[in-house]
C-alpha positions in Angstrom: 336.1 50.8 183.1 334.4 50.9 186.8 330.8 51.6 187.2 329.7 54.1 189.9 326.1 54.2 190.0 322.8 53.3 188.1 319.6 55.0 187.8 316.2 53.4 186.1 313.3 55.5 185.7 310.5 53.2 184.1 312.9 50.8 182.3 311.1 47.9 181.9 310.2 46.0 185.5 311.9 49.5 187.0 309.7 52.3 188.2 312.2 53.9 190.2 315.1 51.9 190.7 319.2 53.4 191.9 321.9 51.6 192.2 325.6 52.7 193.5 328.3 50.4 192.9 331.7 49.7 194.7 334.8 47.5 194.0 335.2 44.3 194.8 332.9 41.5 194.5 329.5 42.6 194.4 326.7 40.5 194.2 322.5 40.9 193.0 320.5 38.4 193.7 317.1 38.2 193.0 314.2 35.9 191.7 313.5 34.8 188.1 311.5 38.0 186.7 313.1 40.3 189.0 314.4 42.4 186.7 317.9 41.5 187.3 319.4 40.7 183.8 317.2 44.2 182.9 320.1 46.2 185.1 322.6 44.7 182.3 320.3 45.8 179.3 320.3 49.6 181.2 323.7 49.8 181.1 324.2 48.7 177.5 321.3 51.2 176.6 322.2 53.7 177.8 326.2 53.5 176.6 324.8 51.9 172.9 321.3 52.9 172.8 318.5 51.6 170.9 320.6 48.6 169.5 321.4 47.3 173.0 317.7 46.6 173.8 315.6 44.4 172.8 311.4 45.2 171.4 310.5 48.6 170.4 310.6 51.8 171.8 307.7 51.7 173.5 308.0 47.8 175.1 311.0 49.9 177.3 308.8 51.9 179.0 306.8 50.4 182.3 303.9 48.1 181.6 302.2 50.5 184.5 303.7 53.2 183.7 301.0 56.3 182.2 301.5 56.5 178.2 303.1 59.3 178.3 305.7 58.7 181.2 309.6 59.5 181.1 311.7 56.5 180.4 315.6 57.2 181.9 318.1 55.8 182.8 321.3 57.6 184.0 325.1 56.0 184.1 327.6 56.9 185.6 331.5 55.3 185.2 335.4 56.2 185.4 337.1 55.6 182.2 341.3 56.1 181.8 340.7 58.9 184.8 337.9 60.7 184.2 334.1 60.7 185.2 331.4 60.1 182.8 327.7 61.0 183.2 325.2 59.4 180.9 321.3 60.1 180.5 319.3 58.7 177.9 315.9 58.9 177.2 313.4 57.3 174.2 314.2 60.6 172.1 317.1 62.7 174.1 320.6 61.5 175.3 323.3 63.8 177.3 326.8 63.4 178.1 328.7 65.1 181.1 332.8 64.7 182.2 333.8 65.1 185.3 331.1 67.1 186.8 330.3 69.4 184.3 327.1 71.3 184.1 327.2 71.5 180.1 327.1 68.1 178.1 330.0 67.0 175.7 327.4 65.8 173.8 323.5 66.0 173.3 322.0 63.9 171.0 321.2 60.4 170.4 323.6 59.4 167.5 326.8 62.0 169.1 326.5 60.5 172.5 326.6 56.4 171.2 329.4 57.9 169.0 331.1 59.4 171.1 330.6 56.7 173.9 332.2 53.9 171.7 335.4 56.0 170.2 336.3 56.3 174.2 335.4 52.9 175.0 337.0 51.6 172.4 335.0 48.9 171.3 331.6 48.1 169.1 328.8 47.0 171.6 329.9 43.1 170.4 332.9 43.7 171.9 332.0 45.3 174.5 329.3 42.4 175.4 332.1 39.6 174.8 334.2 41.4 177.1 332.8 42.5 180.0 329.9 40.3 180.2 329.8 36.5 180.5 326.8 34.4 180.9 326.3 30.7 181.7 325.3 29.5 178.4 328.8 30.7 177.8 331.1 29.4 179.9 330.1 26.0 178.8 329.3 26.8 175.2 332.2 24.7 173.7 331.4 21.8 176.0 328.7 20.7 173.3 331.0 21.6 170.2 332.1 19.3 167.7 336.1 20.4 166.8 335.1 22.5 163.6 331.9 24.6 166.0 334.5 24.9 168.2 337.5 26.8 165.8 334.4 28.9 164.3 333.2 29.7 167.9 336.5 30.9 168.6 336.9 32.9 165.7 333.2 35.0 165.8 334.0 36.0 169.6 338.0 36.9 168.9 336.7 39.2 165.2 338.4 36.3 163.0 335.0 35.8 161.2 336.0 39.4 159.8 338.5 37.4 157.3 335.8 35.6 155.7 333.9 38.9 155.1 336.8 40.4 153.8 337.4 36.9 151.5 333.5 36.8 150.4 334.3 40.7 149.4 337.2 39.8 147.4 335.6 36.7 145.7 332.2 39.1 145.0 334.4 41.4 143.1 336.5 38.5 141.5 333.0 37.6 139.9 332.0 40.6 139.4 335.3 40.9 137.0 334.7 37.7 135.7 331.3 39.2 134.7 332.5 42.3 133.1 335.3 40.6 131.3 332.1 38.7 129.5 330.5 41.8 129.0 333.1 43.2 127.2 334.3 40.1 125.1 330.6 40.2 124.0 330.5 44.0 123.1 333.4 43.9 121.2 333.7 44.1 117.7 335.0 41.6 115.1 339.1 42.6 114.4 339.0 41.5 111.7 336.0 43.0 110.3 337.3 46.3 111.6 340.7 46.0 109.7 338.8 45.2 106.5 336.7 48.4 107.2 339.6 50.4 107.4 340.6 48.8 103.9 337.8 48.9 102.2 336.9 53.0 103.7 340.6 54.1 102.4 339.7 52.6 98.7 336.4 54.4 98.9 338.2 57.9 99.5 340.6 57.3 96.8 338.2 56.5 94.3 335.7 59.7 95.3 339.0 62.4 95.3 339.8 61.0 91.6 335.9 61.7 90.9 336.1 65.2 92.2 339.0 66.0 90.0 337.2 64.4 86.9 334.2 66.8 88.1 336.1 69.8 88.9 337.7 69.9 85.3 334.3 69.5 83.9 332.9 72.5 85.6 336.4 74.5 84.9 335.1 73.9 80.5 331.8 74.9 81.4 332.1 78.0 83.1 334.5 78.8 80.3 331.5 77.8 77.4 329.4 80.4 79.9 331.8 83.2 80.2 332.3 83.4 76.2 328.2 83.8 75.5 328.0 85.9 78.6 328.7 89.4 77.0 327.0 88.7 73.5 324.0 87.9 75.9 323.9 91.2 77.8 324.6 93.3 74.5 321.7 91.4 72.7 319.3 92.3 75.6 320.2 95.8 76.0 319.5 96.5 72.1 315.8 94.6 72.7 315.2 96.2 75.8 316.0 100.0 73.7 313.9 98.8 70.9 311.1 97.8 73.4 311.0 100.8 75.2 310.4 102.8 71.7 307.3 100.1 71.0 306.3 100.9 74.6 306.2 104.7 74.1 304.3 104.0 70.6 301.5 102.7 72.6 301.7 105.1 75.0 300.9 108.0 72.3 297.8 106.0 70.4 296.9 105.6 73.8 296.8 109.5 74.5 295.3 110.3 70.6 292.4 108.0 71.7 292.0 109.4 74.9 292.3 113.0 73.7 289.8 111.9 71.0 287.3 111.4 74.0 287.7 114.3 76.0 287.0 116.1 73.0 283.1 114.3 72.5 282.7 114.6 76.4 283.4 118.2 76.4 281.0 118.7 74.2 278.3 117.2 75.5 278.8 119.3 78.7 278.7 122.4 76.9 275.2 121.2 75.4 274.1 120.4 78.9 275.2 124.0 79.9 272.8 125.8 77.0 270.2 123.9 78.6 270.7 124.8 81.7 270.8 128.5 81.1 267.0 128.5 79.9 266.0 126.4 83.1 267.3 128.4 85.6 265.4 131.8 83.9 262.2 130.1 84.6 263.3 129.5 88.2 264.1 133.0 89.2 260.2 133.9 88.2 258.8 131.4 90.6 261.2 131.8 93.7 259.8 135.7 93.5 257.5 135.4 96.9 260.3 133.0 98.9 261.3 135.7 101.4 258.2 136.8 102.6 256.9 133.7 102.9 260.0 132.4 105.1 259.4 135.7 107.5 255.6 134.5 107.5 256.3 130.9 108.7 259.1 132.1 111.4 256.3 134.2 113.1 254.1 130.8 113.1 257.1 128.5 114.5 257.4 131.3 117.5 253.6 130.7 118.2 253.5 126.8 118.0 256.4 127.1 120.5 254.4 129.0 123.2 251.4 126.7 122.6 253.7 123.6 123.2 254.9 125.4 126.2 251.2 126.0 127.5 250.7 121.6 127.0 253.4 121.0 129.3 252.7 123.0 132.1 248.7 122.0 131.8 250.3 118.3 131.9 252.6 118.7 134.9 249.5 120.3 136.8 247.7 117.5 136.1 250.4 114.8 137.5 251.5 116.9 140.6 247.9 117.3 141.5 247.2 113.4 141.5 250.9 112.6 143.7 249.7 115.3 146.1 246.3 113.1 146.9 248.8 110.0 146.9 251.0 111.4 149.5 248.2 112.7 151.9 246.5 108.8 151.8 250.2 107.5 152.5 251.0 110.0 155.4 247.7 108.7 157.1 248.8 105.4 157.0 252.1 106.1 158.4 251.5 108.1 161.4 251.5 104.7 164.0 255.0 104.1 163.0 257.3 105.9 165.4 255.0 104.2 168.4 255.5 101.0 167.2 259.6 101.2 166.6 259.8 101.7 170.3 257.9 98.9 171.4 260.4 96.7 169.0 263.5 98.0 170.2 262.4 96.7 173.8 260.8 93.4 172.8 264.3 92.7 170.2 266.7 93.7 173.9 264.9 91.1 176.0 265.4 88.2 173.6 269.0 88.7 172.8 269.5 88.7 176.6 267.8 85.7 177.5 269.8 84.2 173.8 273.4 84.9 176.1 271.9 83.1 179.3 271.0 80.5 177.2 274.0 79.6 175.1 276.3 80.4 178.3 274.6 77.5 179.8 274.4 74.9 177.0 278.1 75.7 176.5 279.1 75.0 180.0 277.0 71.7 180.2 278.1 70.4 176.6 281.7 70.9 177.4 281.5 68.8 180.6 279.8 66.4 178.4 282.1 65.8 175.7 285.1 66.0 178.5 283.8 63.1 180.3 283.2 61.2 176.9 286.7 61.9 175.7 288.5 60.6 178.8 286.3 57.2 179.3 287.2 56.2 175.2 291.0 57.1 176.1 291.1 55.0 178.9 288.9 52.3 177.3 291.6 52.0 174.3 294.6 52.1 177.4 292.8 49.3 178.9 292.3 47.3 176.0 295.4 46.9 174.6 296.6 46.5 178.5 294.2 43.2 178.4 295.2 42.1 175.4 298.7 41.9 176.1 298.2 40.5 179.6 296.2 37.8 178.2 298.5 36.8 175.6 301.8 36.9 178.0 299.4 34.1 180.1 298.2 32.1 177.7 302.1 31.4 176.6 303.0 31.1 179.9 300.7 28.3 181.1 301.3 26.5 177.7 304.9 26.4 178.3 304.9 25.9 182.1 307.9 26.0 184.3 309.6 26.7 181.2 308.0 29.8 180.6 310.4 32.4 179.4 310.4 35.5 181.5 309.0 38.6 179.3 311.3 41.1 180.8 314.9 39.2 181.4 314.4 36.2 178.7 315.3 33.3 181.3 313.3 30.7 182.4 311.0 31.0 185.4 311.4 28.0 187.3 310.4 28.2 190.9 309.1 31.5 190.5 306.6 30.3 187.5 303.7 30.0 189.6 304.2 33.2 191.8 304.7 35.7 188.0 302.1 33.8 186.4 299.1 34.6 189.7 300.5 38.6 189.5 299.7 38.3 185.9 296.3 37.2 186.4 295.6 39.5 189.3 296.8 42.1 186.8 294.2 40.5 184.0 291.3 40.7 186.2 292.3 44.1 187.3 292.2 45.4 183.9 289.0 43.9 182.5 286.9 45.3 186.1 287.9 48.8 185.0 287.0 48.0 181.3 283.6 46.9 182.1 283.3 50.4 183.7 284.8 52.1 181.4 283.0 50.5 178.4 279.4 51.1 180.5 280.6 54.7 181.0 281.1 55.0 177.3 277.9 53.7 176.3 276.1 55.8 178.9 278.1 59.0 177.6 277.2 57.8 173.9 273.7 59.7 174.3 273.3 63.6 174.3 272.6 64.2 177.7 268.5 65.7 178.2 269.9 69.4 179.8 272.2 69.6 176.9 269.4 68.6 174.5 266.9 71.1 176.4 268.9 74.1 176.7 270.2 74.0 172.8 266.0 73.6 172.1 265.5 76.6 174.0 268.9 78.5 172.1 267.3 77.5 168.9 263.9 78.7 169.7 265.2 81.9 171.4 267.6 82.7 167.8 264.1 82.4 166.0 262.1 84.6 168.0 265.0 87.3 167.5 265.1 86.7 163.4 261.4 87.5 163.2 261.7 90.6 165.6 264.9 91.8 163.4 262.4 91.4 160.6 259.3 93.5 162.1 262.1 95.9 163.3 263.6 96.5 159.3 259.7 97.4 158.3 259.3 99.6 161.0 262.6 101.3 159.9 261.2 101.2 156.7 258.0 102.9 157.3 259.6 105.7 159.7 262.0 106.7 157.3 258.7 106.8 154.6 256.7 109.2 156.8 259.9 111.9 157.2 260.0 111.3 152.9 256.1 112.0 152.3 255.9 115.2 154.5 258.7 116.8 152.5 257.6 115.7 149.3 253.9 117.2 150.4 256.2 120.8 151.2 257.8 120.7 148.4 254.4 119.8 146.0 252.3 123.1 147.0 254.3 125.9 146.0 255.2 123.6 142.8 251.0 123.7 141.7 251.0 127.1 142.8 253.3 128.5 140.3 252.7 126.3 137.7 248.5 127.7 138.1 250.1 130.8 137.7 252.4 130.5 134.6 249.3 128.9 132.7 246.8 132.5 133.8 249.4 134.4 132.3 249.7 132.9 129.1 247.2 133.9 126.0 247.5 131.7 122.8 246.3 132.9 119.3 248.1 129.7 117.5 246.4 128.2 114.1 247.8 124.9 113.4 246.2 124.3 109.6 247.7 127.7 108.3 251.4 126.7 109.8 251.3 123.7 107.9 250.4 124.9 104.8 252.9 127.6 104.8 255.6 125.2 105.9 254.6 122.7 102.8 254.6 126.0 100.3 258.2 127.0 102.0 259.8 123.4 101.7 258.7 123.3 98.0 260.1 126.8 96.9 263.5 125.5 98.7 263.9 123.0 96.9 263.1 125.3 93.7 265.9 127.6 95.4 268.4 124.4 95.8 267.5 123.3 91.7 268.5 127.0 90.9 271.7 127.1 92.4 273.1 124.3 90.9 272.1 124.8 87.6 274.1 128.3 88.5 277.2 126.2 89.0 276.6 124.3 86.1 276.6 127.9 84.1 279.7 128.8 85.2 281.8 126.1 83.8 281.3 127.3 80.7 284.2 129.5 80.4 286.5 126.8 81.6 284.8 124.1 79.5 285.8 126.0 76.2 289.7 126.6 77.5 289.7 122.9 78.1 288.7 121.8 74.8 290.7 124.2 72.9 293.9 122.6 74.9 292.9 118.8 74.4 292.5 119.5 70.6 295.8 120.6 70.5 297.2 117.8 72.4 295.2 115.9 70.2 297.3 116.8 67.4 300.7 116.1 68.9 299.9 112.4 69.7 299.3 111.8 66.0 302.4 113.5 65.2 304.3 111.3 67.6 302.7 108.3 66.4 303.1 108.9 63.0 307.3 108.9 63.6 307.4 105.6 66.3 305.5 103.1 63.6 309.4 102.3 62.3 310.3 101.4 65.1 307.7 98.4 65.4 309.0 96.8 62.0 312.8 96.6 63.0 311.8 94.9 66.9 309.7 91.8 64.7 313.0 91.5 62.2 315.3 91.5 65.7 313.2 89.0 67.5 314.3 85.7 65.7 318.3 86.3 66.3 317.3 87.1 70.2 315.7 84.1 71.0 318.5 81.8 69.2 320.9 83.4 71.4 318.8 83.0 74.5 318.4 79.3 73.6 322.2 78.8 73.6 322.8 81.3 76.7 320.6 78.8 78.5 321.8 75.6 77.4 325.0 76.9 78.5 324.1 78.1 81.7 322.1 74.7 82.4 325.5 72.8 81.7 327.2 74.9 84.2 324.6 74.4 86.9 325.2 70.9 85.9 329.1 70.5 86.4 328.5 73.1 89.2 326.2 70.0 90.8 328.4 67.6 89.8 331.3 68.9 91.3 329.5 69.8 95.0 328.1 66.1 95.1 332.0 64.8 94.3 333.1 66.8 96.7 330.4 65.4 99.4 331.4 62.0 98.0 334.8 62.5 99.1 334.1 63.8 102.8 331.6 61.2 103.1 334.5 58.9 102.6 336.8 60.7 104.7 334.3 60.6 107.3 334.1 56.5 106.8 337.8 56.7 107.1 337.5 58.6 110.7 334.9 55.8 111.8 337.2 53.3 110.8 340.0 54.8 112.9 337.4 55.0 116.0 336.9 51.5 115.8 340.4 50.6 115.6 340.7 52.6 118.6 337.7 51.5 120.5 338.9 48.0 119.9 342.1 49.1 121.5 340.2 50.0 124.1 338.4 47.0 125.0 341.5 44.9 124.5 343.2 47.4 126.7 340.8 46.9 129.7 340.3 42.8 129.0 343.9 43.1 129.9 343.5 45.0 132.9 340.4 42.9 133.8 342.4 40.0 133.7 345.1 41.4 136.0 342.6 42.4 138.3 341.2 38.7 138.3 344.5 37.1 138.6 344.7 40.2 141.8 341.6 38.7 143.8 342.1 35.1 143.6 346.0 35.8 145.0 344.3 37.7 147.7 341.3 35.5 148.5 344.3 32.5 148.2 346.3 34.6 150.7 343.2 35.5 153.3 342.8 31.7 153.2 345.5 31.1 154.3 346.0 34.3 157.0 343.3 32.4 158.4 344.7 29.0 158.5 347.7 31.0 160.3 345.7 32.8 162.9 343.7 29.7 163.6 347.0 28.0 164.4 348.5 31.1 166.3 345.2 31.1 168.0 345.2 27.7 170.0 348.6 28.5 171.9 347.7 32.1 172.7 344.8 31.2 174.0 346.3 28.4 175.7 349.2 30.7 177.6 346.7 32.9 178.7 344.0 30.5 180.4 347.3 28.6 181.7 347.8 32.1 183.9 344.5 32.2 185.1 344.6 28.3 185.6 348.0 28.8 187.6 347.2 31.5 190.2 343.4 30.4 190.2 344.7 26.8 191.7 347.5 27.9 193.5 349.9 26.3 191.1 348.3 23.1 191.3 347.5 23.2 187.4 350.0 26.0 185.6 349.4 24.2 182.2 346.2 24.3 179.8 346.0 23.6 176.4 343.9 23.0 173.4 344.7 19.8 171.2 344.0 19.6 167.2 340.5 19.4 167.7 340.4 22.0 170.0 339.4 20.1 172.9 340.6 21.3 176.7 343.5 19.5 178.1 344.7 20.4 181.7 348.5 19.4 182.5 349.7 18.4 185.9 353.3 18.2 186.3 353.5 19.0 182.3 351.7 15.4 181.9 348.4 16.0 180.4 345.6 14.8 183.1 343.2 12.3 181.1 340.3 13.3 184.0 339.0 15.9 185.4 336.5 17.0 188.2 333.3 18.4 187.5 334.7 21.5 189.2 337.4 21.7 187.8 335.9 21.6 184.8 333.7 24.8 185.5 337.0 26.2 187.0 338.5 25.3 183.1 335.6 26.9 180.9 335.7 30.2 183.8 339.3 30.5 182.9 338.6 30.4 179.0 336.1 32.6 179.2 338.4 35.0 181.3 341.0 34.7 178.7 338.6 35.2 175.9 337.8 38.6 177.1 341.2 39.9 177.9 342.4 39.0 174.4 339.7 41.0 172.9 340.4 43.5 175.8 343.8 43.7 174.6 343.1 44.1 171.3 340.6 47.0 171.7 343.2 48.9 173.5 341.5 48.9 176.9 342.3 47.9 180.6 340.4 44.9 181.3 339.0 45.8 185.0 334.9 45.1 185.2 333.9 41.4 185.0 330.3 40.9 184.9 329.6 37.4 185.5 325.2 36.9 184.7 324.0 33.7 186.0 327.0 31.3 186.1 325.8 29.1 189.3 323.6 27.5 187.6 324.4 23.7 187.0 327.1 23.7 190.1 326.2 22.2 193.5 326.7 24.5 196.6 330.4 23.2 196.9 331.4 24.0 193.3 329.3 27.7 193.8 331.8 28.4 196.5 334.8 27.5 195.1 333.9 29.8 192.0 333.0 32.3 194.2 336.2 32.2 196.3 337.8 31.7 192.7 336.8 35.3 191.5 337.8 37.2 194.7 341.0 35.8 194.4 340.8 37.5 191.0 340.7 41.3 192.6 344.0 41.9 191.6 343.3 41.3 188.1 339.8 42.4 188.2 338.6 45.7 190.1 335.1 45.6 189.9 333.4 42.0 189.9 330.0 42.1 189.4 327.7 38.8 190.3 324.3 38.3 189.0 322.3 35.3 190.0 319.3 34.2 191.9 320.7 31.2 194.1 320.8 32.9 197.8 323.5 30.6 199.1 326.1 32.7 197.6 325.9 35.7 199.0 327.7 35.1 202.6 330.9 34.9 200.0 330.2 38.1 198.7 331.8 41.5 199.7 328.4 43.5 199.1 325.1 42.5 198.3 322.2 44.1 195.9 318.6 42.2 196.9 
């Protein structure tokens, strides 16, 4: 991998920063706070995104940056011959190849995917390759013999094993669990086997029951079946022999009944004589009915025209009294038309000075409620500004010197006092533009008096318009009421007119005493008239009365005959009565015990798949005890499985630790060798994994301080080729992040001469410190 350039847009202590990078040894140098580390954090973010950074989202983005403000930052590398192009933002990312217009891919999660499949490596890999940092290169220095093997084995992956292990031994309990699960869930085998026993002695006792029960209903059916045909015989002869005793009844029956036609028809015939006499002294009264009737027709046509005559006097009356109305209610209504126009003009004037008026308190209430909007927004902004200031002080001036930068993580040092007066500055900054801001709000709080006055003057102006709609409606109302009164005053006059002269033209000679009396005289003859003609109904049933009698007498004399001929019949069904029920009682009692063995048998039967189905239970225990014995066995073998594989990643591990020290050792010793011109071509780790350099293959039992620098450098180096290596990448870009640290100006320049040496092995060296002194060993320098 070789970086090519670097673009920060907002990125932390960035605003606008770009970078291009060469190869060779290339230095940045810059004070504590500087926002040098934040370049190595870029880079990560914008290959690995959000995991690669540290805070939130929004801690990225530029303290002075507006709220809204792009954060970017675009990358661009070679990788195994091609060009890549990345561009991440908070919410986007965008990959390009080699100059391509169209990404490869556009989102967040597809361009950190695709990014490490190419690379090759997670982002701890990638950090523990290509990036070193001073707490680093001594970080075994301080190690007891056992921190040092586990140090070892988290940077090389080998701490992998002992996830893999804790996996194993999680599902070795996990076994160990179920196996007790199942040991407690199982049932008793020997209760089960007695089941079975017991179940199969149950279903051979229930099939010899059915048999008993079966023959048992086999006799009875047989006992039924013998008295079934006697039985049907016996009630066919009652049910004869009823019938007859049934038709007996029947014919007293119709004797009596005849017997009662005959009284009742003879009573009519008496009512009929009677009538016959009545309705001859009728016919002499009902005499005078017609000319009477012609009499009161003439009086009904005269009472008509007289109630004629009361209407039209009536109507005269009522028309005459709405015409006076109408005349008063014209006179009053005559100012109307006048007065509508005035309305119209007054209603115009106000709904124009209504749109002047709301035009303006809209204008002047929107500038308000702009300017009060924008001073809270940038009250709030400010605020949380301060408050964060404040707090980023008050932990720097507890801590001192030692004050951790906010933006890189390192301590300050020299450059304590120098961040600590720009944050102040910054403070004070911040709360002078509150204490406008908040006096602007306060001020802005209050409706301003021209927006108070104008929406006084909009409300008084919408009520002077409601009453004028008001006054308008009743003139309306009254206009429309004038054009209704003149037409009903045209249409009232020829009205009176001809009703005057319907009522001249009519001459009444109506007596209302002599048409009710010859009404009452009518209604009581029609009523003598209705009397007669019923009693002349009544008459002529006589005829058919006399047939009917004469053909219920002889009827009559039938039904005795009949009866007379049936009375046998009701002597011989009492003698048969006694032998019927003794056969019925037997034909019963038989067909109970049927119903009994019938009963008997079914519930056997039951019995015997009731036991049948014990029998199946029985076998499904067996089987389900099977089971569980089945899968303790294979629980078992599974068990015996993961302690032979946690015993064997044990000792994988024991074996890599051991391959580990001499690998290790072979490559540093390369580094050592061409690093010191020969002068050291041996370095090795003993037991307890503490450095030993060789000189002439004799172990040197002291060492410089350099040279010990120039040992934990060449470590390091090897560190991050193995895992290099192992990701299947060529190891070309060293990043080296404040290494210069606890050397003295000599042992900075032999490093530095060190790594250029190293271009052969390493393309691209990057340098990242704040010590000045170096950079006159440097090919190119980034201030």
């Amino acid at each position: 991998m070789r970086l090519l350039s670097l673009h920060l847009l907002n990125f932390r202590q960035h605003a606008d920063t770009k970078l291009t990078f060469d190869g060779g040894l290339t230095g940045i140098i810059g004070p504590n706070g500087a926002g040098k580390s934040t370049l190595l954090e870029a880079i990560a973010w914008a290959l690995y995104g959000k995991p690669a950074a540290r805070g939130t989202r929004e801690s990225i983005r530029n303290a002075r940056a507006e709220p809204r403000a792009p954060v970017r930052v675009e990358l661009e590398f070679e990788l195994a011959g091609h060009r890549y192009r990345v561009v991440r933002m908070l919410t986007t990312a965008e990959c390009f190849l080699d100059g391509g217009e169209s990404p490869i891919a556009s989102t967040i999660t597809g361009v950190t995917d695709l990014l490490q499949r190419r690379l090759g490596m997670t982002r701890a890999e990638f950090f523990n390759t290509y990036f070193t940092q001073q707490k680093e290169l001594d970080a075994m220095r301080n190690l007891g013999a056992a921190e040092r093997a586990r140090f070892l084995s988290r940077v090389l992956g080998y701490d992998r094993l002992s996830g893999a292990q804790e996996l194993a031994r999680e599902r070795r309990r996990a076994v160990v669990s179920e196996t007790s699960g199942v040991k407690q869930g199982m049932p008793d085998a020997d209760a089960v086997r007695q089941a079975r026993i017991d179940t199969d002695a149950q279903l051979l006792q229930a099939r010899a029951l059915a048999t008993i029960a079966a023959a048992e209903r086999v006799t009875r059916d047989a006992t039924l079946a013998h008295l079934a045909p006697r039985w049907v015989t016996v009630q066919a002869d009652r049910e004869h022999v009823q019938k007859q005793v049934a038709d007996l009844r029947v014919a007293e029956s119709e004797a009596t009944a005849f017997t009662r036609d005959i009284e009742r028809l003879d009573a009519e015939l008496a009512l009929i004589a009677t009538a016959r006499a009545e309705r001859t002294a009728l016919l002499t009264e009902l005499a005078p009915l017609f000319e009477m009737r012609t009499q009161l027709t003439a009086q009904d046509a005269l009472a008509a025209v007289e109630a004629d005559r009361q209407r039209l006097v009536e109507r005269l009356r009522g028309d005459t009294e709405q015409e006076a109305r109408l005349i008063e209610r014209a006179a009053k209504l005559e100012t109307a038309p006048a007065l509508e126009k005035e309305a119209h003009e007054q209603l115009a004037q106000s709904r124009a000075a209504l749109t002047t008026s709301e035009a303006s308190l809209e204008h002047e209430r929107t500038l308000w409620v702009r300017d009060k909007q924008e001073a809270e927004t940038r009250l709030e902004s400010l605020r949380a500004q301060y408050t964060e200031l404040s707090a980023q002080r008050d932990t720097m001036q507890a801590m001192g010197e030692a004050a951790i930068c906010p933006t890189c993580g390192r301590p300050l040092g020299a450059s304590y006092r120098i961040t600590l007066d720009q944050l102040i500055e910054q403070i004070e900054t911040v709360r002078v533009d509150g204490n406008y801001y908040r006096q602007r709000v306060e001020q802005l709080a209050r409706v301003p008096d021209v927006v108070a006055t104008l929406d006084e003057k909009r409300r008084a102006t919408q009520s002077e318009i409601a009453a004028l709609d008001r006054r308008l409606v009743r003139i309306h109302t009254a206009v429309n009421d004038l054009a209704g009164v003149t037409e009903q005053r045209a249409l009232l006059g020829p009205r009176i007119a001809e009703t005057q002269a319907a009522l001249a033209a009519m001459h009444a000679e109506y007596d209302a005493a002599q048409h009710a009396a010859l009404r009452a005289t009518v209604a009581r003859l029609n009523e003598l008239e209705t009397r007669s003609a019923r009693l002349s109904g009544q008459i002529e049933r006589d005829g058919v009365v006399r047939a009917e009698r004469s053909r219920v007498e002889l009827a009559l004399g039938l039904a005795r005959e009949r009866t007379m001929s049936l009375l046998s019949v009701r002597e011989r069904a009492e003698a048969s009565e006694a032998q019927f029920a003794e056969l019925r009682e037997a034909h019963a009692q038989a067909e109970s015990d049927a119903r009994r063995a019938e009963v008997e048998a079914t519930a056997a039967t039951a019995a015997v798949e009731r036991a049948k189905a014990a029998v199946s239970t029985a076998e499904q225990s067996q089987r389900e005890l099977a089971r569980l014995e089945g899968r303790l066995d294979e629980l078992d073998r599974e068990k015996r499985l993961h302690e032979e594989l946690d015993r064997a990643l044990t000792e994988l591990r024991t074996d890599l630790n051991a391959q580990l020290r001499p690998e290790l050792s072979e490559i540093a010793s390369r580094f050592l060798d061409v690093l010191t011109d020969g002068r050291y071509n041996a370095l090795e780790f003993d037991e307890d994994y503490n450095l030993v350099v060789l000189e002439d293959g004799l172990p040197k039992p002291v060492i410089s301080g350099g040279e010990e620098d120039l040992c934990n450098l060449v470590l390091r180096l090897a560190i991050s080729q193995m895992i290099a290596e192992r990701a299947g990448q060529a190891f070309s870009l060293l990043i080296l992040d404040e290494v210069f640290g606890s050397l003295d100006d000599t042992r900075r320049g032999n490093v530095v001469e060190l790594l250029r040496r190293l271009n052969d092995r390493f393309e691209q060296v990057i340098v990242i410190t704040h010590i000045e002194q170096v950079r006159e060993g440097l090919d190119r320098v980034l201030v």
